[in-house]
C-alpha positions as CSV (number, residue, x, y, z in Angstrom):
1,X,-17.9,-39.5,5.3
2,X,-15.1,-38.3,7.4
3,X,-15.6,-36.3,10.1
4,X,-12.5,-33.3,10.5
5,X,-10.6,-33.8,13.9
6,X,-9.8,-30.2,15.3
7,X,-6.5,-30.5,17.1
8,X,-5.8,-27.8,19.6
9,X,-3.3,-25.1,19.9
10,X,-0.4,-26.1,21.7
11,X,-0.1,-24.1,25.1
12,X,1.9,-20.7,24.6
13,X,5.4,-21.0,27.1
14,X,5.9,-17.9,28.9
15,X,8.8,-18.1,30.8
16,X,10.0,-15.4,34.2
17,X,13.4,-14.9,34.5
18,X,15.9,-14.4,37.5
19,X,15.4,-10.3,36.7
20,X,11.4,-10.9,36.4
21,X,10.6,-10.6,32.9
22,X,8.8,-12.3,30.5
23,X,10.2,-14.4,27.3
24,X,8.8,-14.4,24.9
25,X,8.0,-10.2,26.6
26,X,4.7,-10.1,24.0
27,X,2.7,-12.6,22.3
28,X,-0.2,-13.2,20.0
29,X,-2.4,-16.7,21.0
30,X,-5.2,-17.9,19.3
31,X,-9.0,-16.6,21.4
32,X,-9.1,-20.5,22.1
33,X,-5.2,-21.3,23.4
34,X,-3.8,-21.4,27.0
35,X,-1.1,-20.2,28.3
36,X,1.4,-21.6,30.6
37,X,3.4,-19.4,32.6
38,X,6.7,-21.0,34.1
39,X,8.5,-19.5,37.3
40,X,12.5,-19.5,36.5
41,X,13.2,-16.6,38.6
42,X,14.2,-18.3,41.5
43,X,12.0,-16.2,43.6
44,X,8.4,-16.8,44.3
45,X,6.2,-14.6,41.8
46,X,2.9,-13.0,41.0
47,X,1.3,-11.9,37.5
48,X,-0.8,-9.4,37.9
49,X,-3.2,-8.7,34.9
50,X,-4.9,-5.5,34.1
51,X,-8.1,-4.9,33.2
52,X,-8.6,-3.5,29.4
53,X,-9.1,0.2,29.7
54,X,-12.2,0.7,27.5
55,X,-14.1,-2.1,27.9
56,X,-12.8,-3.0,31.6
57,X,-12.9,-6.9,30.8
58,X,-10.5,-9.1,33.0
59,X,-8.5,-11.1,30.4
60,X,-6.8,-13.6,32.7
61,X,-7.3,-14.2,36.3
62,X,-4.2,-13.3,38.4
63,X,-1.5,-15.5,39.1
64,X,-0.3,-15.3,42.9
65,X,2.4,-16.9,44.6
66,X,3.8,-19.0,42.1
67,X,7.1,-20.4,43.5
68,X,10.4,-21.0,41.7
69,X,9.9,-23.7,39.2
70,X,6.0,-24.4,39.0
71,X,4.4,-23.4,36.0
72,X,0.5,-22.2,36.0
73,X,-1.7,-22.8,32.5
74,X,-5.3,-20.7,32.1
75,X,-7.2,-20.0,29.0
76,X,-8.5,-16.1,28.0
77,X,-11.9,-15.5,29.3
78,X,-12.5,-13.0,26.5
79,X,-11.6,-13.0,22.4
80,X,-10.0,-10.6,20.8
81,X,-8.2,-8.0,22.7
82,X,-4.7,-7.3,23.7
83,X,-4.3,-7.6,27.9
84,X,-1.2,-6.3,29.7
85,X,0.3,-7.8,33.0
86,X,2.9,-7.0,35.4
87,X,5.3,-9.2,37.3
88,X,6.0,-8.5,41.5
89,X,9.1,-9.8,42.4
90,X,10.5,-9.3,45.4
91,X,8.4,-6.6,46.1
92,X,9.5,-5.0,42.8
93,X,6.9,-4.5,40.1
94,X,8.4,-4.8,36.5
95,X,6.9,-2.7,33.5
96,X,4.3,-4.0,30.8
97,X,4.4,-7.6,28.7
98,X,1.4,-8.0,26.3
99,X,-0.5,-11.1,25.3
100,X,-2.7,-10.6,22.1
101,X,-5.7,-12.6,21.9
102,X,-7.1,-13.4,18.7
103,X,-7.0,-10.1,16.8
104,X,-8.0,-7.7,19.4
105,X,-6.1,-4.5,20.2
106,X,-4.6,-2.8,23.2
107,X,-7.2,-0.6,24.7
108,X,-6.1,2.9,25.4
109,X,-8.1,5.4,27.2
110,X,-7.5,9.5,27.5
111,X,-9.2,11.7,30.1
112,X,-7.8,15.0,29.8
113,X,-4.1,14.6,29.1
114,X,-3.5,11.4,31.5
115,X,-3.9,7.8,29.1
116,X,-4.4,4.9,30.9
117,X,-2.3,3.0,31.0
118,X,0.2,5.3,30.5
119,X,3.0,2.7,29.6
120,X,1.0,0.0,26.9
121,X,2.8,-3.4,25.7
122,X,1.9,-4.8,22.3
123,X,3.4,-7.0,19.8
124,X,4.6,-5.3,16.6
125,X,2.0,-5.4,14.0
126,X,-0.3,-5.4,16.9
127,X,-3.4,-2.9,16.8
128,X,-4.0,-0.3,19.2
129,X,-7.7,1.8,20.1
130,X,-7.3,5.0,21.5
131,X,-10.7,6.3,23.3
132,X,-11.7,9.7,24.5
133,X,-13.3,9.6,27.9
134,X,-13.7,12.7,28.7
135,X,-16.1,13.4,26.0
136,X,-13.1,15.9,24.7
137,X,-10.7,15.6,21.0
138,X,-7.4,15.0,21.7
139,X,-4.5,15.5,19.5
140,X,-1.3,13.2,19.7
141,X,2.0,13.9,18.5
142,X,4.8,11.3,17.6
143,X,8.3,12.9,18.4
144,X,9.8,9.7,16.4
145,X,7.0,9.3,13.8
146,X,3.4,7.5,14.5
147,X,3.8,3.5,14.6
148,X,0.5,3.2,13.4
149,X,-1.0,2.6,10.1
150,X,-3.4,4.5,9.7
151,X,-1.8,7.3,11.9
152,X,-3.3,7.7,14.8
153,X,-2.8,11.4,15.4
154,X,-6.1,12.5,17.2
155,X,-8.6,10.9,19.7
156,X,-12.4,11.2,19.6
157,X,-15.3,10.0,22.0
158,X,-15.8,7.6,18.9
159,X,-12.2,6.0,19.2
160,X,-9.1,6.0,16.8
161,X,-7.6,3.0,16.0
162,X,-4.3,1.7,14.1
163,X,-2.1,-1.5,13.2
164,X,1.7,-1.1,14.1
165,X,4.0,-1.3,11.6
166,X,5.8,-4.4,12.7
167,X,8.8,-2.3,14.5
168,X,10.3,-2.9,17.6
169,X,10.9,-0.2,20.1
170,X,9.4,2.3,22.6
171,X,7.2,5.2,20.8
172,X,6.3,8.0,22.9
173,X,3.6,10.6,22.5
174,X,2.2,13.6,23.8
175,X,-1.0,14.2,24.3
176,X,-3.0,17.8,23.6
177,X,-6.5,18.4,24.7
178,X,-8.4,20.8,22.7
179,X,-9.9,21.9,26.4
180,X,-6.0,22.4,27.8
181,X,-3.7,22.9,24.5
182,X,-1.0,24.1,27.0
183,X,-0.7,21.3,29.0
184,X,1.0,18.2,27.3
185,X,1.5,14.7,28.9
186,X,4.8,12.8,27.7
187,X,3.9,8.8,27.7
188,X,5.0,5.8,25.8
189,X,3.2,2.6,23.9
190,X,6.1,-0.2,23.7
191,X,5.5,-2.5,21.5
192,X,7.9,-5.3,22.7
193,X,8.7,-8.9,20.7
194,X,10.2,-12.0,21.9
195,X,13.5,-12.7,23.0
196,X,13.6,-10.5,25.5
197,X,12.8,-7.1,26.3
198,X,13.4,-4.5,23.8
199,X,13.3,-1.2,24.2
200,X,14.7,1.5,21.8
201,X,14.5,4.6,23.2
């Protein structure tokens, strides 16, 4: 009998550019692929990663001083989630790029009207899980129409969670609290695709 070979993912290029972004800016791996990050900036680097905002894992271990040309490969520690990371430049910190792993969304937490993080990367088609912490509802409104499917138009202690719809562009909200419905928060989620960064306002 003859036994199946598993042949692994190839590693997932992520390439830093002379202005400090990422290309491909957002990306979906497999839970069991690497990722190799590759310094083109020509200026020494460092990827910060954030923790996930619900469930506070630590996705990927930081990347510090990685000088012009090297490239730097690690593997997820955790399955399923979407992480975002930061690039520091020249002492200049860039906005957001995403990695999904496996099928996991980007983690989104509310206490009062402040979201953290309060600028999210995703790919499109991504999903997204909004989480009271506060113990409060919130209400969300979409000035350009909810990305998500099913909308995602309230928060609960429970959580509220969604699949964007495979567009491309920057999707602000404001947040309500049912505690302070005359304070409202402007922030965005921008889920971002390869080839650059993309950003319709």
């Amino acid at each position: 009998m003859a036994t199946a070979r598993l042949i692994p993912e190839q590693d997932q290029q992520i390439t830093i550019n002379a202005q400090g972004d990422a290309h491909p800016s957002a990306v979906t791996i497999a839970n069991n692929q690497n990722v190799q990050f590759t310094n083109r900036s020509g200026s020494t680097i460092s990827i910060y990663f954030v923790n996930t905002a619900i469930t506070q894992q630590r996705v990927f271990n930081d990347i510090l001083n990685l000088q012009d040309g090297q490239s730097y490969t690690e593997a997820p520690l955790v399955s399923d989630i979407t992480v975002n990371y930061t690039t520091l430049m020249n002492g200049t910190m860039s906005e957001p790029f995403a990695i999904e792993v496996g099928s996991g969304p980007l983690e989104i937490s509310l206490t009062g009207i402040d979201p953290t993080p309060e600028i999210g990367a995703m790919p499109p088609n991504g999903g997204v899980l909004f989480q009271s912490a506060d113990g409060a509802t919130h209400n969300l409104s979409w000035p350009n129409g909810d990305p998500f499917n099913p909308p995602v138009n309230s928060v609960t202690p429970g959580g509220n969670s969604g699949t964007e719809n495979g567009n491309k562009g920057r999707f602000s909200y404001t947040v309500l609290s049912e505690q302070a419905t005359a304070t409202a928060k402007v922030t965005t989620i921008q889920p971002m695709g390869g080839g650059g960064t993309i950003k319709v306002t």
